[in-house]
VEXNUTOR-968070 format. One record per residue (C-alpha): x negated, y negated, z negated; residue in one letter. Coordinates in nm, 2 decimals. Example, Ala and Ser with C-alpha at 12.3 -4.5 7.8 and 13.67 -1.06 7.14 Angstrom:
% VEXNUTOR-968070
(node (-1.23; 0.45; -0.78); a)
(node (-1.37; 0.11; -0.71); s)
//
This chain:
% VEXNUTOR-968070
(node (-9.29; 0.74; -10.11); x)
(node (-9.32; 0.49; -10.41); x)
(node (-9.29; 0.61; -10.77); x)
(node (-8.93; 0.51; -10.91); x)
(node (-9.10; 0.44; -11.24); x)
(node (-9.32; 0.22; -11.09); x)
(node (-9.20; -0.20; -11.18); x)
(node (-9.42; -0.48; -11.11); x)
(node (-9.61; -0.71; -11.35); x)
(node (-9.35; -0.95; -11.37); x)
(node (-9.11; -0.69; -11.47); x)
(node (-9.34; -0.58; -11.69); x)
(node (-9.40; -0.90; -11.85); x)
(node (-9.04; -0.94; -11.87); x)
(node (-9.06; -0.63; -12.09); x)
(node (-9.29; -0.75; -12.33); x)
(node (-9.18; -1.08; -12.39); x)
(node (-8.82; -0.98; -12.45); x)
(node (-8.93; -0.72; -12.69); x)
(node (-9.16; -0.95; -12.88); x)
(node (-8.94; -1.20; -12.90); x)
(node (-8.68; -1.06; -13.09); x)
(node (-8.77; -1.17; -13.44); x)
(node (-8.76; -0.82; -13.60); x)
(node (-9.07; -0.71; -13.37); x)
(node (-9.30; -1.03; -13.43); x)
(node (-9.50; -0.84; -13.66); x)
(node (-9.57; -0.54; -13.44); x)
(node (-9.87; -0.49; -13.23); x)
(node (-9.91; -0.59; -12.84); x)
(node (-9.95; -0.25; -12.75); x)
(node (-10.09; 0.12; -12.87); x)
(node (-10.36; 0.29; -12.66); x)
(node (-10.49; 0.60; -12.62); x)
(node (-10.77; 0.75; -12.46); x)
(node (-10.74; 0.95; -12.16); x)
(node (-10.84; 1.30; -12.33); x)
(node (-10.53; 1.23; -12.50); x)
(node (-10.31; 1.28; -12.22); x)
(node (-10.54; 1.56; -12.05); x)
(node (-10.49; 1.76; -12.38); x)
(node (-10.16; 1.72; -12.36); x)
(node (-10.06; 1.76; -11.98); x)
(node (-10.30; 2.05; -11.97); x)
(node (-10.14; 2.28; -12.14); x)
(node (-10.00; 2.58; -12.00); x)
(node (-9.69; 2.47; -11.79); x)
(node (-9.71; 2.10; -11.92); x)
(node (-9.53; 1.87; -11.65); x)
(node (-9.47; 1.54; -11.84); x)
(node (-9.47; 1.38; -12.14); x)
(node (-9.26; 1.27; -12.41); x)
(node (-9.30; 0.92; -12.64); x)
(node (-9.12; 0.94; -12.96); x)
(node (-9.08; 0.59; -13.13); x)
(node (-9.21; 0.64; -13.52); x)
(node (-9.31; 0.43; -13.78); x)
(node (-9.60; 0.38; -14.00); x)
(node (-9.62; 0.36; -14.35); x)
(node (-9.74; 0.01; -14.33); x)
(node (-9.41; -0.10; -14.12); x)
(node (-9.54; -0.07; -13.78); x)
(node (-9.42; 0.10; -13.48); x)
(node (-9.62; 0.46; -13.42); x)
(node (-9.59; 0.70; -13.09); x)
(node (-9.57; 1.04; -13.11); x)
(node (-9.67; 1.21; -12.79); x)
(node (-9.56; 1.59; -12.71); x)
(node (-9.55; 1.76; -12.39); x)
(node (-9.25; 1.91; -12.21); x)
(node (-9.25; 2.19; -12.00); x)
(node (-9.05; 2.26; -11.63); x)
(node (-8.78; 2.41; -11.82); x)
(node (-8.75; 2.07; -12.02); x)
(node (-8.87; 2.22; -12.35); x)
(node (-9.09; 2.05; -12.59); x)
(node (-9.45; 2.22; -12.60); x)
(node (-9.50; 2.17; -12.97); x)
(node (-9.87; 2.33; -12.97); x)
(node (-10.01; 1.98; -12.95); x)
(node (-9.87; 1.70; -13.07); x)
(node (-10.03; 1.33; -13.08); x)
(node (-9.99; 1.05; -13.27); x)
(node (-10.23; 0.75; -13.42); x)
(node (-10.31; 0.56; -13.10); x)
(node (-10.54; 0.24; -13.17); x)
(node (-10.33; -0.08; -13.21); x)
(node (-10.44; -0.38; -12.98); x)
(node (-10.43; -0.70; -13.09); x)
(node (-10.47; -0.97; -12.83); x)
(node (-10.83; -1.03; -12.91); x)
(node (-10.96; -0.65; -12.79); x)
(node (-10.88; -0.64; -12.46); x)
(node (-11.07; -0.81; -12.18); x)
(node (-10.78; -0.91; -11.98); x)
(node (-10.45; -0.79; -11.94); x)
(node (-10.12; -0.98; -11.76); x)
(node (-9.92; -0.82; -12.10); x)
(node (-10.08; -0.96; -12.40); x)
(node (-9.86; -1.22; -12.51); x)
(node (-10.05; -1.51; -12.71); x)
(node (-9.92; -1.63; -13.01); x)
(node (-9.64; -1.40; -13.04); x)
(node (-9.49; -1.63; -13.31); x)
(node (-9.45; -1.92; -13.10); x)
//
C-alpha cells in the first residue's frame, strides 16, 4: 500500500516553483533543513505519532518552522518544541531536483 502523502518529483517541483514564484516569496530561502535527531527527539516522546509544522517568521523577514509533536489523541505534545532549522541556499546542497536557480528569473 503506497503512502497517500507520497507525490512524485514533478509534483514536487510543481510545488516549489509555484510557491517561489509568487513575488512575495522571492526573497525566502529554497528550503529549511533539519537534522534527523530533530525529528527522533520529537517523535520519540512518550505517545508521539506525528508531527506538526507551524509556518513562523523571523525577525529578519523570513519564513521559520516550528515543529511540535502530536499525540494519538491529536494533542499537541508541547515538552519539546523545535524551531531554527538551517536555511539552504541553492549553493549548499549537492544535488537536489527542488532547488530552483535563479529564483528571480
Amino acid at each position: 500500500m503506497s503512502n497517500p502523502n507520497q507525490i512524485s518529483i514533478e509534483q514536487g517541483q510543481s510545488l516549489i516553483t509555484n510557491f517561489h514564484s509568487d513575488p512575495k516569496f522571492a526573497d525566502q530561502p529554497n528550503a529549511i533543513s533539519f537534522n534527523k535527531n530533530v525529528f527522533n527527539e520529537l517523535l520519540n516522546q512518550p505517545d508521539a505519532q506525528a508531527l506538526n509544522f507551524y509556518f513562523g517568521k523571523n525577525i529578519n523577514g523570513s519564513i521559520a518552522l516550528v515543529i511540535i509533536a502530536m499525540d494519538s489523541n491529536k494533542n499537541e505534545i508541547s515538552n519539546k518544541i523545535m524551531d531554527i532549522g538551517g536555511k539552504i541556499p541553492p549553493d549548499n546542497v549537492n544535488y537536489s531536483p527542488f532547488i530552483i536557480q535563479n529564483k528571480s528569473e
